[in-house]
N, C-alpha and C positions, 0 to 999 in steps of 0.2 A: 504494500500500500504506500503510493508518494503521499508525501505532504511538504508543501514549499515552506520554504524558510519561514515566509510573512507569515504563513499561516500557525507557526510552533506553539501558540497559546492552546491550540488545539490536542496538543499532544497528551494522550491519555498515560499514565504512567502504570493503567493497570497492564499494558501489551509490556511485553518481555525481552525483544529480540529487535536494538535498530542499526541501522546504515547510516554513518555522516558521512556523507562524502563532499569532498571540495577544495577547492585551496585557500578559503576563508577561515581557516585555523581560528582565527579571531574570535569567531561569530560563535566555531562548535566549541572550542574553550566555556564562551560565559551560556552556551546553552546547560553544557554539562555541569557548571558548576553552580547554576540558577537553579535549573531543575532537577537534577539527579546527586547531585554530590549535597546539597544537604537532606535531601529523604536518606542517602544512605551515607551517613560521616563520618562512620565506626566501622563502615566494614564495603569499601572501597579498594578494588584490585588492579592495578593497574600491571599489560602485559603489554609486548609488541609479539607481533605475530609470529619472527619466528622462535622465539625462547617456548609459540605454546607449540608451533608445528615442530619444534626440534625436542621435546617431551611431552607427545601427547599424553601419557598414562599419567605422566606429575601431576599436570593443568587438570584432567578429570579428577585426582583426588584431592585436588583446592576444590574444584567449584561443588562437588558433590560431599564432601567431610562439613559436619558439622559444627557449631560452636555455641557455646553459652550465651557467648557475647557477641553473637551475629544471628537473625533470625531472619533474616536477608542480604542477598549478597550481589551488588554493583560490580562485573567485570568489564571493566575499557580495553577492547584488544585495539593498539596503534601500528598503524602503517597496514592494514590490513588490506589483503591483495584476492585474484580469485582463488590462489591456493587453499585461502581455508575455507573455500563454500562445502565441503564434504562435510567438515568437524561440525558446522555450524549445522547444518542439517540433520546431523547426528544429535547433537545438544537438543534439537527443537523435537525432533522425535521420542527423547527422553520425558517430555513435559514437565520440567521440574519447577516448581511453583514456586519456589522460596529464590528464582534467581534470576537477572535482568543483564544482559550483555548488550552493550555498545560497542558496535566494529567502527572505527575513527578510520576512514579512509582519504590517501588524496583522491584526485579526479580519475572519475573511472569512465570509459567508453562504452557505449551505448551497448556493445556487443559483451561488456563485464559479464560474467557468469553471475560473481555475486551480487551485483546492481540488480539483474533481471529477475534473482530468485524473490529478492526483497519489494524490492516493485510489484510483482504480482503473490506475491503474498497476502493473503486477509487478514492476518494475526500478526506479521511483522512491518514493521517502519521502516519505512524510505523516504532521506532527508539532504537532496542537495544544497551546499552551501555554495554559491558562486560570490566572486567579489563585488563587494560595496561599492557605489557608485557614489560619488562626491558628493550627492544630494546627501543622502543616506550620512556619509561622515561627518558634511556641514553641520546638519541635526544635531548630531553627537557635539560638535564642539561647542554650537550653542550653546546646548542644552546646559553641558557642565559648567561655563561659564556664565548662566544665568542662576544655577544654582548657587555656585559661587558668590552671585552679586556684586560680578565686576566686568564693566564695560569692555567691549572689544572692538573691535574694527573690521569689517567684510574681509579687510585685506590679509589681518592675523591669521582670520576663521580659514582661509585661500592657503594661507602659507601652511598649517598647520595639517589641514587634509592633505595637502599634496604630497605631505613629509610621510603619511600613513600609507601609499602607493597602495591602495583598496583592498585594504587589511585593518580593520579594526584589533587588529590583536597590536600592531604598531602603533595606532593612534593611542588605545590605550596603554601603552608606553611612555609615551609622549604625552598623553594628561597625567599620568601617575606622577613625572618629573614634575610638570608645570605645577600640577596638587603642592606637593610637598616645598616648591619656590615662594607660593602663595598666599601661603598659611598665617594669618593676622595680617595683609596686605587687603588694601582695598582698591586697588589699581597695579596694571603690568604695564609694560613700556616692550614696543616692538624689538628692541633690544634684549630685553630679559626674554622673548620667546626666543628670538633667534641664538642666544645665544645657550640655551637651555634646550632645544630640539634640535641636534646636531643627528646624521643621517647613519651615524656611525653603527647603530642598529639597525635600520632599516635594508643599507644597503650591503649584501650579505660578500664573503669572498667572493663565492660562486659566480656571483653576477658580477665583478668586478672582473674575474679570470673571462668570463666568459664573454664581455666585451672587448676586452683585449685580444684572443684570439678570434674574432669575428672582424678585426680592423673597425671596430666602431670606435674610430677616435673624441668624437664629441662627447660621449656616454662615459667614455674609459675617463678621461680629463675629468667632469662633471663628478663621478663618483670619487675622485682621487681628491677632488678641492670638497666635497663637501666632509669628509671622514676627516677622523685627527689621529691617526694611526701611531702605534707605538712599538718599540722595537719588536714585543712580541707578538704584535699584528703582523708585522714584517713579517718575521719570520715564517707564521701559519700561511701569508699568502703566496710567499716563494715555491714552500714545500707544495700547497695545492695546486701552484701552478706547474708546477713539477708533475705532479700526477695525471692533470689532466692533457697535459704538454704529452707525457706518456699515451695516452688515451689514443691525442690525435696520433700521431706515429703509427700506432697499429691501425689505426682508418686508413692510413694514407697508404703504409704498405700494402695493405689488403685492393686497395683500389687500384693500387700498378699492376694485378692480375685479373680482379675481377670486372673492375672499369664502373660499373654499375652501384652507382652512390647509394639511392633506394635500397639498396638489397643487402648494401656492407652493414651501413648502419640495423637494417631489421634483423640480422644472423648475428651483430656483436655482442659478445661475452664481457663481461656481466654486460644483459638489453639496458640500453638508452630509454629513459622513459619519454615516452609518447612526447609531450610538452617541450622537450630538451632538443628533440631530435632536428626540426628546422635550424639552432642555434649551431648545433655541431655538423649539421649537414654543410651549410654555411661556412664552417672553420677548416672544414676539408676542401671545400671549395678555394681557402684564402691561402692555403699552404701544402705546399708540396713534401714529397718523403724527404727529399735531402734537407730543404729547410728546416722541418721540423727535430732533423736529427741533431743539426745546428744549434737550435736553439735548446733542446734538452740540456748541451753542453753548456752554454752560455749561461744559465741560470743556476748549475750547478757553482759556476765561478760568481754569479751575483749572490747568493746564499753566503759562501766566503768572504766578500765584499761588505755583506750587512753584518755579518759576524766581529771581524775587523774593525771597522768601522761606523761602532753601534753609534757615536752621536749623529754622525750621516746618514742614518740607515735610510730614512725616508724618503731623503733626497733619491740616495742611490736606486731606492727600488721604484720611485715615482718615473725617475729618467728612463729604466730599464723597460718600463710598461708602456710607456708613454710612446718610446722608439718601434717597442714590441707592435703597434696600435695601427703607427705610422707607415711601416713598410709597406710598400705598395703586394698587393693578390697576385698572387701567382695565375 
């Protein structure tokens, strides 16, 4: 059975078995912690899915073992994929009344096993969460700054959403800070936002490597000047750039044989999730095998360089990324 997001006030909490699926992390956070996490406060399980598919027999003798002090029991499985639609069906054929499972999934495709079984389900919940639209976040910043009862400016409200990139799990980030700047104040200065919503959270490695090897140099620049990185930022973004630098390589070599982009990336080990795959298709596109062999070297020497050179480091790895960003596509 779906039921849209707007609609979640509807959600009956006597049904047992739901589906979040989405990239609005945000949204399935304060559902689950609104509605489910305080009916059950004391007896809350948190799993990712494969710690339950790598010991099925443990996970059944959690969820089925009794307790004194649990007369109901809330299990969250994360990261949940088609893989576990058998267990889950298993579980739901058991009927066991005293227990309530939430699978926390990202975005799952239409053709999802477990999307389709929950979807047409009468007794179980399906719950897509897509991302907030500005409208949606304006509200939110409003809101809290009227509860507050302190003036703002369309422009703040502007800066503030944008910093969320339509993820209320961000935003409230980003009010959590502004709260706690706040507190016995009765007026903010565009200053104090700006200078208290730094993107440093928002904008994750990943997307930083992942504009870099795309030749997106506006983006790559843009996320380098809005972050304030520190040596041991540095260092995590080298090493992951390193890995993924690894990643391409084996695209590239694989594609001096089989030629066929499509089909490299849908056969690659560990699979490219659905959503990534334009990004990296793209990266293969920007970089040849020998260059990318190139550059595995070269940032093994830039890693040395921020080592070396820890008061420079920023410098050194901004120039590094930046050049990386610039070179012209193969």
């Amino acid at each position: 059975m779906i039921i849209k997001s707007f609609e979640l006030n509807k959600i009956n909490l006597n049904y047992k078995f739901f589906l979040f699926y989405g990239e609005n992390q945000g949204f399935k956070n304060q559902i689950i912690k609104e509605k489910f996490k305080t009916k059950y406060s004391n007896s809350c399980h948190l799993y990712d899915e494969s710690e339950v598919l790598g010991d099925k027999d443990n996970f059944f003798n959690n969820i089925l073992s009794k307790s004194f002090f649990e007369k109901e029991k809330l299990i969250i499985i994360n990261r949940a994929t088609d893989k576990i639609k058998d267990l889950i069906e298993e579980i739901i054929d058991k009927k066991i009344t005293d227990l309530t499972i939430i699978l926390n999934s990202n975005s799952l495709e239409k053709k999802s096993k477990i999307r389709n079984l929950f979807e047409k389900g009468k007794e179980i919940i399906c719950v897509p969460f897509y991302e907030d639209n500005n409208q949606t976040l304006s509200t939110m910043v409003n809101a809290f700054f009227k509860e507050k009862k302190i003036p703002i400016s369309r422009e703040l409200i502007n800066l503030i959403t944008n910093r969320s990139r339509g993820d209320r799990q961000n935003l409230n980030n980003e009010l959590n800070k502004i709260e706690s700047y706040i507190e016995g104040k009765s007026n903010v200065s565009s200053r104090d936002i700006m200078r208290l919503t730094n993107l440093a959270e928002n904008y994750d490695v990943s997307e930083l490597i992942d504009s870099c090897l795309s030749k997106n140099k506006n983006k790559t620049i843009r996320i380098l000047n809005e972050n304030n990185y520190s040596l041991e930022d540095c260092i995590i973004i080298i090493r992951n750039f390193l890995i993924k630098s690894k990643r391409l390589f084996r695209l590239c070599k694989e594609m001096k044989d089989k030629r066929n982009i499509d089909l490299v990336i849908s056969n690659f080990k560990p699979p490219i999730f659905w959503k990534d795959k334009e990004v990296v298709k793209q990266q293969v596109q920007n970089w040849s095998y020998e260059n990318v062999e190139k550059l595995i070297y070269e940032i093994n020497e830039i890693e040395l360089l921020i080592k070396k050179y820890s008061n420079n480091s920023i410098n050194i790895l901004s120039n590094f990324i930046i050049d990386q960003s610039n070179k012209i596509s193969n």
